[in-house]
KOLBAVO-212674 format. One record per residue: x, y, z of N, C-alpha, C, CB in turn; residue in three letters. Coordinates in steps of 0.2 Angstrom, whole numbers, padded with zeros to 4 digits, always signed. Glycine has a CB too. Layout:
XYZXYZXYZXYZala ...
% end
This chain:
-0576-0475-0869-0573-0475-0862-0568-0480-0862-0578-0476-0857unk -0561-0477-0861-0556-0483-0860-0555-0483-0853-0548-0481-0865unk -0552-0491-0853-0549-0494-0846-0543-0494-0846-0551-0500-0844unk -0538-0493-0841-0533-0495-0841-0532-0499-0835-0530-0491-0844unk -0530-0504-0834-0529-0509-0830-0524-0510-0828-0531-0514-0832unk -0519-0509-0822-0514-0511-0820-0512-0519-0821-0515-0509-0815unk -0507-0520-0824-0504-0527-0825-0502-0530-0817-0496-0527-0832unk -0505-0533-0813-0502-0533-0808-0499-0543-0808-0507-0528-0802unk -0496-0545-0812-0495-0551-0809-0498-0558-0811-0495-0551-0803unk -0497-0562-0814-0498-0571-0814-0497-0573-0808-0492-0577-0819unk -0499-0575-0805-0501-0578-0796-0497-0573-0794-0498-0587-0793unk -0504-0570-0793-0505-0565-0789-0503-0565-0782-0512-0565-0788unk -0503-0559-0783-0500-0556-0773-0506-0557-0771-0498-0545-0771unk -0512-0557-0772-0518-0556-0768-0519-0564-0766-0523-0552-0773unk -0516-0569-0770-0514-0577-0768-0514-0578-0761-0508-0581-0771unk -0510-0574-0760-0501-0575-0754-0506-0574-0750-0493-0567-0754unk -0510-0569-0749-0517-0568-0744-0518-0572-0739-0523-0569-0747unk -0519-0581-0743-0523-0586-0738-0517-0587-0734-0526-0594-0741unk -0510-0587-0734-0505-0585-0730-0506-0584-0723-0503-0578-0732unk -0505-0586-0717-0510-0584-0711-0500-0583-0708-0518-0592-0706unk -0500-0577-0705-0494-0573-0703-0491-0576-0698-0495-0566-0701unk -0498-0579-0692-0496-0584-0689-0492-0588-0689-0500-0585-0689unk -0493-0594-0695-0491-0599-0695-0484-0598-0695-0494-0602-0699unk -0481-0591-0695-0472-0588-0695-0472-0589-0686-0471-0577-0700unk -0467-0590-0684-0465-0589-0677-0461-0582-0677-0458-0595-0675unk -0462-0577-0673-0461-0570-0672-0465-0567-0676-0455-0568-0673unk -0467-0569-0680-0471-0564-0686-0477-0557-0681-0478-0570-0692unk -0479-0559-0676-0485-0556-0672-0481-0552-0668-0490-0561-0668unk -0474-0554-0666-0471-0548-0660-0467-0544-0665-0465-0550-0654unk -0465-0546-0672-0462-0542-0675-0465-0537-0679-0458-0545-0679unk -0472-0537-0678-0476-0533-0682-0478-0529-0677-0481-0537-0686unk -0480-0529-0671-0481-0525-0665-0475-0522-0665-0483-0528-0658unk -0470-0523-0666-0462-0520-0663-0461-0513-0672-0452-0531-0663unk -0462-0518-0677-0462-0514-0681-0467-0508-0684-0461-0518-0684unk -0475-0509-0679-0480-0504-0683-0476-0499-0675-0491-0506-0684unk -0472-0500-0671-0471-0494-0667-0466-0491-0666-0472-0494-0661unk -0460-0495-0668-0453-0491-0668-0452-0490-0677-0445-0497-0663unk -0454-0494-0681-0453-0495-0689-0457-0491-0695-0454-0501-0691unk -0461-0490-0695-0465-0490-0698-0466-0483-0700-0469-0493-0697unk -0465-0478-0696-0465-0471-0695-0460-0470-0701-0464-0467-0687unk -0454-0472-0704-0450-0471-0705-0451-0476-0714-0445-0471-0699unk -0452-0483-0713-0453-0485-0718-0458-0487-0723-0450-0487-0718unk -0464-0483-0718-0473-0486-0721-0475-0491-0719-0474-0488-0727unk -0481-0491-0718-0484-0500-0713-0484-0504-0719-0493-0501-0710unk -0482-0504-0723-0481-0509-0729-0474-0511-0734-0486-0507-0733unk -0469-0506-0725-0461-0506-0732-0461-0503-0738-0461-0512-0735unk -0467-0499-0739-0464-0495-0744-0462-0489-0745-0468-0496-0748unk -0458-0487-0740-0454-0481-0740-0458-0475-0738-0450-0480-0747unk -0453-0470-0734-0458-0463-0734-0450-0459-0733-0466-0462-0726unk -0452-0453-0732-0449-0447-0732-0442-0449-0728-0454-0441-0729unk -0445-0450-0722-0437-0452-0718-0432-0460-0720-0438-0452-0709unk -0436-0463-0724-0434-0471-0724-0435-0474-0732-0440-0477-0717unk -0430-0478-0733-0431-0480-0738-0435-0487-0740-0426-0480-0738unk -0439-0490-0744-0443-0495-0746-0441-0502-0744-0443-0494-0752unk -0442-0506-0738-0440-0512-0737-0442-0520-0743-0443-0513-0731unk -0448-0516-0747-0450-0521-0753-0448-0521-0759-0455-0520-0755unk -0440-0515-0762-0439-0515-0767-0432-0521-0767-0438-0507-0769unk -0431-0521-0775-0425-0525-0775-0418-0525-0773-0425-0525-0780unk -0417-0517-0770-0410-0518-0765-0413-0522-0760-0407-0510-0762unk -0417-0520-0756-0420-0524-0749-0421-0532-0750-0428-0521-0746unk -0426-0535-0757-0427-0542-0758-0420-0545-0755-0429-0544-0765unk -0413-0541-0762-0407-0545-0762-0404-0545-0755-0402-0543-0767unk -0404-0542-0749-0400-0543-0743-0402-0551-0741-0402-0538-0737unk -0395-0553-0739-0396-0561-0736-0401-0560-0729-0387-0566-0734unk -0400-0563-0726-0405-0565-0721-0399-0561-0715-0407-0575-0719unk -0393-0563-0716-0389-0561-0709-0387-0552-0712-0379-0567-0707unk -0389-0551-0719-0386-0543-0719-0391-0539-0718-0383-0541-0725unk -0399-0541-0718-0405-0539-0716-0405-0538-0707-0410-0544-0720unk -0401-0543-0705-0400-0544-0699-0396-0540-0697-0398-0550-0697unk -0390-0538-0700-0385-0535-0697-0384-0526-0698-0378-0539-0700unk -0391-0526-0703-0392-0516-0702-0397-0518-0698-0396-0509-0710unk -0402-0520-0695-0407-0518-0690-0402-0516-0683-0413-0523-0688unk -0398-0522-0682-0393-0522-0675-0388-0516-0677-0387-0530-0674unk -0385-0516-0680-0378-0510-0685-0382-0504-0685-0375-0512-0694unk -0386-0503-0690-0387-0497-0692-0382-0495-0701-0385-0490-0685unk -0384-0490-0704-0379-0491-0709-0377-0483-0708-0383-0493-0716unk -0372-0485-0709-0367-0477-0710-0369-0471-0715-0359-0480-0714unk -0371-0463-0712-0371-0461-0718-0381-0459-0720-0365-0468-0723unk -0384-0463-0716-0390-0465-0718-0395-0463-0712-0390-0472-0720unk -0401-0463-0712-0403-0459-0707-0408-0467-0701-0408-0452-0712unk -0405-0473-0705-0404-0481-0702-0399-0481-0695-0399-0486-0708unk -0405-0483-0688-0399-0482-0684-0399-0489-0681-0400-0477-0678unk -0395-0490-0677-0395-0499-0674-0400-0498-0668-0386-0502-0670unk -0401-0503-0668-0407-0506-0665-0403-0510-0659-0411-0510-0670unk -0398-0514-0659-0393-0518-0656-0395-0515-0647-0384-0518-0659unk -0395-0509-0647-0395-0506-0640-0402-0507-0638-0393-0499-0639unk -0408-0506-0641-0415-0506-0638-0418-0512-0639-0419-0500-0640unk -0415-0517-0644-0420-0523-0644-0415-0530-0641-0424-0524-0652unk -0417-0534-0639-0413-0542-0639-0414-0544-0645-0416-0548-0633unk -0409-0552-0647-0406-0552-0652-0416-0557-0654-0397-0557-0652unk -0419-0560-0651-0427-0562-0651-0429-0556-0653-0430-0565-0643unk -0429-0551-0652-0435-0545-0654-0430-0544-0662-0437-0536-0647unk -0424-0542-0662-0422-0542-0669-0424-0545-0674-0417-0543-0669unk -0423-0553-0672-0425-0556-0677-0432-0557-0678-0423-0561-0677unk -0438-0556-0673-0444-0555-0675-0445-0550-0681-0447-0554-0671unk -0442-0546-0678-0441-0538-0685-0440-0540-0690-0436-0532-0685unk -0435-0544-0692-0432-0543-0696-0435-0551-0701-0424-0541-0694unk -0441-0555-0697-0443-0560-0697-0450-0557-0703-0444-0563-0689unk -0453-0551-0699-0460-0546-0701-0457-0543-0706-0463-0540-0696unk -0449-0540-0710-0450-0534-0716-0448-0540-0719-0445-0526-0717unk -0446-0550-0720-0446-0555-0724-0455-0555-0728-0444-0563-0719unk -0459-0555-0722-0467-0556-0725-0468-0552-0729-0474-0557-0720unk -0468-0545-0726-0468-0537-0732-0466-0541-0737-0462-0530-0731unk -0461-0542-0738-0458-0544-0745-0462-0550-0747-0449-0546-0745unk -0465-0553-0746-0467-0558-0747-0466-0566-0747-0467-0557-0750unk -0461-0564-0742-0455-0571-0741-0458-0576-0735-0445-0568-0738unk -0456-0581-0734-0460-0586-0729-0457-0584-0721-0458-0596-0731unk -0453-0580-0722-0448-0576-0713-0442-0577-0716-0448-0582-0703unk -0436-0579-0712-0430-0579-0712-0428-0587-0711-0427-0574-0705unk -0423-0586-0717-0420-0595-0718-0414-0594-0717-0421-0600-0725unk -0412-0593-0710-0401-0593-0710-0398-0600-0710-0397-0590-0700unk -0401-0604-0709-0399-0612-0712-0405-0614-0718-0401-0619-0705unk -0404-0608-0723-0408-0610-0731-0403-0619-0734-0406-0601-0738unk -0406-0620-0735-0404-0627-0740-0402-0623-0748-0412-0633-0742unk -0396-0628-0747-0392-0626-0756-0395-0629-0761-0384-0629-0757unk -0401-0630-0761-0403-0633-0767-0402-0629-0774-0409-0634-0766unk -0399-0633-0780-0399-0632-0785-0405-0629-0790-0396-0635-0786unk -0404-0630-0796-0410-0630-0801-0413-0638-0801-0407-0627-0809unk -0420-0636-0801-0422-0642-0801-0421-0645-0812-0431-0641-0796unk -0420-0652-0809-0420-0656-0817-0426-0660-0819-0414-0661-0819unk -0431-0660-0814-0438-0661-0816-0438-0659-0821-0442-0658-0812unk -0439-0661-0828-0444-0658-0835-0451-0652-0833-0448-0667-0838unk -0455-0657-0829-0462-0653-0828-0460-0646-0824-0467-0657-0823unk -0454-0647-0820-0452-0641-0818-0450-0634-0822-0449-0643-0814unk -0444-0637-0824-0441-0634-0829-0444-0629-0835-0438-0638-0831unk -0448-0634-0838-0455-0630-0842-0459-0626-0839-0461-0635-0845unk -0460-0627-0834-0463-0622-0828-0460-0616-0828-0462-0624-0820unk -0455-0616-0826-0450-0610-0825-0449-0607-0834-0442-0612-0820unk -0448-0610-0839-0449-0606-0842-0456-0603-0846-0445-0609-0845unk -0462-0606-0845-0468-0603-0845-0468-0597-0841-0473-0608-0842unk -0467-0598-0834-0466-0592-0829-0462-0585-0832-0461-0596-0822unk -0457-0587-0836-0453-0583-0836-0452-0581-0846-0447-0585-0831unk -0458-0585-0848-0457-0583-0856-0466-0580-0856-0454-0593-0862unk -0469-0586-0859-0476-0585-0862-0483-0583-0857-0477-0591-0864unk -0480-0585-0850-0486-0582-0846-0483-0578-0844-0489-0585-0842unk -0476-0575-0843-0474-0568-0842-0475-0567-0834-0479-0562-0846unk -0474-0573-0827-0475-0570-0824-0472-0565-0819-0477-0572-0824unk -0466-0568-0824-0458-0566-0820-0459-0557-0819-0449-0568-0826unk -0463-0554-0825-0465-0546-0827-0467-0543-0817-0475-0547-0835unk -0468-0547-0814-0474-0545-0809-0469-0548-0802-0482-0549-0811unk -0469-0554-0803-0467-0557-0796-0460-0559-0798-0472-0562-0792unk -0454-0561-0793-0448-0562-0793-0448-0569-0786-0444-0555-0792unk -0444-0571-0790-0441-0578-0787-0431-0579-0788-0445-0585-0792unk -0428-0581-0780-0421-0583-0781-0421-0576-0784-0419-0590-0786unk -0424-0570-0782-0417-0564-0783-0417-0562-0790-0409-0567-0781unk -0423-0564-0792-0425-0563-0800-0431-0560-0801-0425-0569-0805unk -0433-0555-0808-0439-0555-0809-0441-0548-0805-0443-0561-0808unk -0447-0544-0805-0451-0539-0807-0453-0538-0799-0457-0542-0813unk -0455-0532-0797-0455-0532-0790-0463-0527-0788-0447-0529-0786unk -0468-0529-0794-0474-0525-0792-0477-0533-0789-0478-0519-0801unk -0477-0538-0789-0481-0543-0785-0474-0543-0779-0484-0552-0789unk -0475-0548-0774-0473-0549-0768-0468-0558-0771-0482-0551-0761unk -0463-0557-0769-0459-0564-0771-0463-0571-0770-0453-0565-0768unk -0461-0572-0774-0465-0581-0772-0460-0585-0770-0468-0586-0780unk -0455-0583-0768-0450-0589-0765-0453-0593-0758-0442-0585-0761unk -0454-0597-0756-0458-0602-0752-0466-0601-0752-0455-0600-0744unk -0468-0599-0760-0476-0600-0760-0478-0606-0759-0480-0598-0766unk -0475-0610-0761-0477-0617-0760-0481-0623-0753-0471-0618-0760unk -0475-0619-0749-0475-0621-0743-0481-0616-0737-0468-0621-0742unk -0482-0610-0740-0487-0605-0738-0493-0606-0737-0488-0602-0741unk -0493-0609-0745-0499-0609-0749-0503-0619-0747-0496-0607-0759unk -0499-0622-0748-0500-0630-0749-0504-0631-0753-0503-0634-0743unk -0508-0635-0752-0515-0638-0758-0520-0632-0759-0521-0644-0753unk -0519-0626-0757-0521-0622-0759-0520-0617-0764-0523-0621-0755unk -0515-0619-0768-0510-0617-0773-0514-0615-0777-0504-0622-0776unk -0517-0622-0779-0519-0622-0790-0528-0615-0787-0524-0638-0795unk -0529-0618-0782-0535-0614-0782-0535-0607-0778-0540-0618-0779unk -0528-0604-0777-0528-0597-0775-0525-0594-0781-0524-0595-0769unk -0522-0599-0786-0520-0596-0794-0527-0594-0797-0516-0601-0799unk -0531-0598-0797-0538-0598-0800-0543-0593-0798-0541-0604-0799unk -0544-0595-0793-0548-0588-0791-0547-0581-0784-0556-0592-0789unk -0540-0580-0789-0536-0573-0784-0541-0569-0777-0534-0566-0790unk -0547-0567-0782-0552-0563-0780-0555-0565-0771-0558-0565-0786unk -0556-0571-0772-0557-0574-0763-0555-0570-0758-0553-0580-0762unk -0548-0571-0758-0543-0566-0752-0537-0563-0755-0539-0571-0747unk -0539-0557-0753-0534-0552-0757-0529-0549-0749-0539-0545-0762unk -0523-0547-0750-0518-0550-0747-0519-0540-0744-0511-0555-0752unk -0520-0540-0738-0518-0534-0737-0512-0528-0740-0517-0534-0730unk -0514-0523-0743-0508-0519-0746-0510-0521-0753-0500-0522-0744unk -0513-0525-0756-0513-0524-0764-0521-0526-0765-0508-0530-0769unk -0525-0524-0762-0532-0523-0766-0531-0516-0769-0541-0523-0760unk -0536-0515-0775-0538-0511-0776-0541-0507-0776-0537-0512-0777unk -0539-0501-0782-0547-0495-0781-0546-0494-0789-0547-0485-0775unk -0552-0490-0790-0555-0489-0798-0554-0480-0796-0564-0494-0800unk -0551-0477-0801-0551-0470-0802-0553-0467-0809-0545-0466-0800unk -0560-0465-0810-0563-0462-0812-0562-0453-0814-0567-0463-0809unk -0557-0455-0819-0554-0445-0822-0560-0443-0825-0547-0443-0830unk -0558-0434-0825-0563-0429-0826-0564-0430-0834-0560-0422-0824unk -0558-0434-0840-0561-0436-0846-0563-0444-0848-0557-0433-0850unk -0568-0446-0839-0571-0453-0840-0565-0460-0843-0577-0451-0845unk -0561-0458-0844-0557-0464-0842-0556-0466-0836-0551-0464-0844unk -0552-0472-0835-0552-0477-0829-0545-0478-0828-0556-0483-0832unk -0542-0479-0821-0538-0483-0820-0538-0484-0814-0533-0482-0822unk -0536-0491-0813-0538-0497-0807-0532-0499-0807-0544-0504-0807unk -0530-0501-0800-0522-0503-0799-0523-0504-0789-0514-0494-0804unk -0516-0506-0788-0514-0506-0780-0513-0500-0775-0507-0509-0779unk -0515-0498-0773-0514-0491-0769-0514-0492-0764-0519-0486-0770unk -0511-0486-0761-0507-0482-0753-0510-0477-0752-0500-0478-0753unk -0507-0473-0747-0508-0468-0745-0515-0465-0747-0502-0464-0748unk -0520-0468-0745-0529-0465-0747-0529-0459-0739-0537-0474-0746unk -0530-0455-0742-0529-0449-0737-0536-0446-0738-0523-0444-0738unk -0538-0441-0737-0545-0437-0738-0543-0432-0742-0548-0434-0732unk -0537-0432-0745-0534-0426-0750-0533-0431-0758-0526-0423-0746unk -0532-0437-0756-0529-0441-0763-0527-0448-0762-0522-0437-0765unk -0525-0450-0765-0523-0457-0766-0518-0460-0772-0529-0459-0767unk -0514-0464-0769-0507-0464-0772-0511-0473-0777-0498-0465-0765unk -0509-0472-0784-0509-0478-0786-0504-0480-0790-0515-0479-0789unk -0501-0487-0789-0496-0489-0792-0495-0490-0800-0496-0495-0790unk -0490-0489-0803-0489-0486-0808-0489-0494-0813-0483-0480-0808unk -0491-0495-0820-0489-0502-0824-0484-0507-0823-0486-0501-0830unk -0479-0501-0823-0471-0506-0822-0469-0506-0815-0463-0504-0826unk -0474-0503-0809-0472-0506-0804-0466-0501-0800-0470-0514-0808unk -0465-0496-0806-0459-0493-0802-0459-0486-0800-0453-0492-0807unk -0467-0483-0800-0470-0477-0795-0475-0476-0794-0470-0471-0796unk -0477-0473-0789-0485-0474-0788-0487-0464-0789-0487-0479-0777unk -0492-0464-0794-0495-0459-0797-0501-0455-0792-0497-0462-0804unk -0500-0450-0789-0505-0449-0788-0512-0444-0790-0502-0449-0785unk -0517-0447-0788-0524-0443-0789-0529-0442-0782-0528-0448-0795unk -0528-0432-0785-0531-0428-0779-0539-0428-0781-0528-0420-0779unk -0543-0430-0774-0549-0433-0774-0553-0428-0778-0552-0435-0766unk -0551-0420-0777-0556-0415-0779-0553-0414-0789-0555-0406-0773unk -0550-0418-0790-0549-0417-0796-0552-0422-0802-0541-0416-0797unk -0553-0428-0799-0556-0433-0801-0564-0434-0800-0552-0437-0797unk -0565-0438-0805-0575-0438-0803-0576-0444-0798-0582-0441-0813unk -0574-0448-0798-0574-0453-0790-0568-0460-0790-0583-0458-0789unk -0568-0462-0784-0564-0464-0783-0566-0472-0778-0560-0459-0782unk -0567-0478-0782-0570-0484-0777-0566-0490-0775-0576-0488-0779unk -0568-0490-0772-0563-0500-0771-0566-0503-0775-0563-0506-0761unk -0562-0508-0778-0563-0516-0781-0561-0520-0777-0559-0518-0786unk -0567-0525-0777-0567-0532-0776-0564-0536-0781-0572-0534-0774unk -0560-0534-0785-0558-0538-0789-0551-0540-0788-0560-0536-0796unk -0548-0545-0790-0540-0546-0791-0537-0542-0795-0538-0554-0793unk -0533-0541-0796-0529-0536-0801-0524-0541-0806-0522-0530-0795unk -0525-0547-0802-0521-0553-0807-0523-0555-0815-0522-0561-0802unk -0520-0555-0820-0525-0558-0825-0527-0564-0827-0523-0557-0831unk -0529-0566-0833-0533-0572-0829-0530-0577-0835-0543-0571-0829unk -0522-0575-0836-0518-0579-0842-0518-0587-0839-0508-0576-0843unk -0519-0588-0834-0517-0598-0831-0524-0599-0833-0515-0601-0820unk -0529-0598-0833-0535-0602-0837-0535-0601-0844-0541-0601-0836unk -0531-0598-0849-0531-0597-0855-0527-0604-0854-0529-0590-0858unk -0521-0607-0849-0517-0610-0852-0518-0617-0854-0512-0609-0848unk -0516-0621-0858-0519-0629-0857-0517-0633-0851-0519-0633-0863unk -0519-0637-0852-0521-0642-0844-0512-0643-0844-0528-0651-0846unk -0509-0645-0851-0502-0649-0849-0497-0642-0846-0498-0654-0857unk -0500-0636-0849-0494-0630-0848-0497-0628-0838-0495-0622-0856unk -0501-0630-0838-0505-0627-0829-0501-0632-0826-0514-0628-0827unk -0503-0639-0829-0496-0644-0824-0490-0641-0824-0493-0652-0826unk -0489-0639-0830-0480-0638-0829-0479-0631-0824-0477-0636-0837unk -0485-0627-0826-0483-0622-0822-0485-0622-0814-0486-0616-0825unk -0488-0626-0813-0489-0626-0806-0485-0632-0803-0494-0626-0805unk -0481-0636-0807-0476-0640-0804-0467-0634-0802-0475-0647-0813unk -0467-0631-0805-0465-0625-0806-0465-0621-0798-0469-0621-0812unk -0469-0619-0795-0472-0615-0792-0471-0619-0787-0478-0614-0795unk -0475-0626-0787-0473-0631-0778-0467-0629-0778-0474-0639-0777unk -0461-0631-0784-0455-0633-0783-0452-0625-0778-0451-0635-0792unk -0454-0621-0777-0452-0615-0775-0452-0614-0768-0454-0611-0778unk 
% end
């Protein structure tokens, strides 16, 4: 019986969890504003449906803060994106556009972001290239507009996360972040595949593809069963790592 296991990320989306949406200002009106005028169009989770396009992929990460700002107000030419400027105040805009930041995985909206450079921290620097060489986790999550877009960005995990960093890397499984628990699907020639899923309907269920770049679906009556996992989808490469590469990578990681 083979498994196949969705690769889903080195510090896990399902980290991002202990996250409290709260602690964002607007996050709670922008999410009431967005599950009733938004979401029909782009999925409760940003990930695109029939009339709207995906708010979590990499064209949407790369909008600055004021060009994310300026299609909700605008609308975009040509698209089926209308302005908002007439039914909401510039307060309910930005809450919106505060709520599709967390979709992504971002800490809200920074329009006075700091210019910080690369950091020349050593411990850091080794960090980032662990991140992005040997522990691969750049494969999964992106940072600064880089990297893989099947995890949620880690730009401001840091500050999300606090002291609870080293130990939501360690044991993912704890709190898993609405939108990426899993399920396990059981094919009619007893293989396996577990991964992030959508769209669980009574007809089927959409599960996210390896690389992150489609979600495959499986129709419930074609399949032998289909269950949730309590497990994290994260691997379990940071405790392979040694003690000096875990400092580096998680010196790495605050730095963000």
């Amino acid at each position: 019986m083979k498994t196949t296991k969705f690769l889903i990320c080195h510090l896990s989306a399902v980290a991002i969890g202990l996250f409290s949406l709260a602690s964002v200002a607007g996050v709670g009106e922008g999410k009431e504003l967005y599950d009733a005028y938004c979401q029909i169009c782009h999925g409760g989770l940003g990930e695109g449906q029939t009339m709207g396009k995906p708010l979590t992929d990499g064209v949407a990460n790369r909008l600055s803060d004021e060009d994310l700002l300026d299609v909700i107000n605008n609308g975009r030419t040509g698209t089926g994106m209308t302005a908002w400027s007439s039914s909401f105040n510039e307060e309910e805009i930005f809450d919106i556009a505060t709520y599709v930041r967390v979709l992504q995985g971002k800490p809200g909206l920074a329009l006075a972001d700091d210019q910080r450079g690369p950091s020349d921290d050593p411990m850091v620097v080794a960090g980032e290239a662990l991140f992005n060489g040997q522990a691969a986790c750049v494969s999964c999550h992106s940072y600064n507009d880089q990297g893989g877009s099947v995890g949620p960005s880690l730009d401001g995990v840091a500050s999300r996360l606090g002291s609870n960093l080293e130990q939501a890397v360690l044991n993912p499984s704890d709190s898993i972040l609405s939108g990426y628990a899993a399920k396990v699907v059981e094919q009619e020639d007893g293989s396996f595949v577990t991964g992030r899923f959508r769209n669980d309907s009574e007809l089927a269920v959409q599960i996210q593809s390896e690389d992150g770049r489609r979600w495959v679906t499986y129709f419930k009556d074609r399949v032998k069963s289909i269950e949730d996992s309590s497990e994290s989808l994260m691997p379990e490469t940071y405790a392979t790592l040694g003690a000096a590469e875990q400092e580096q990578l998680m010196a790495f990681l605050r730095s963000l």
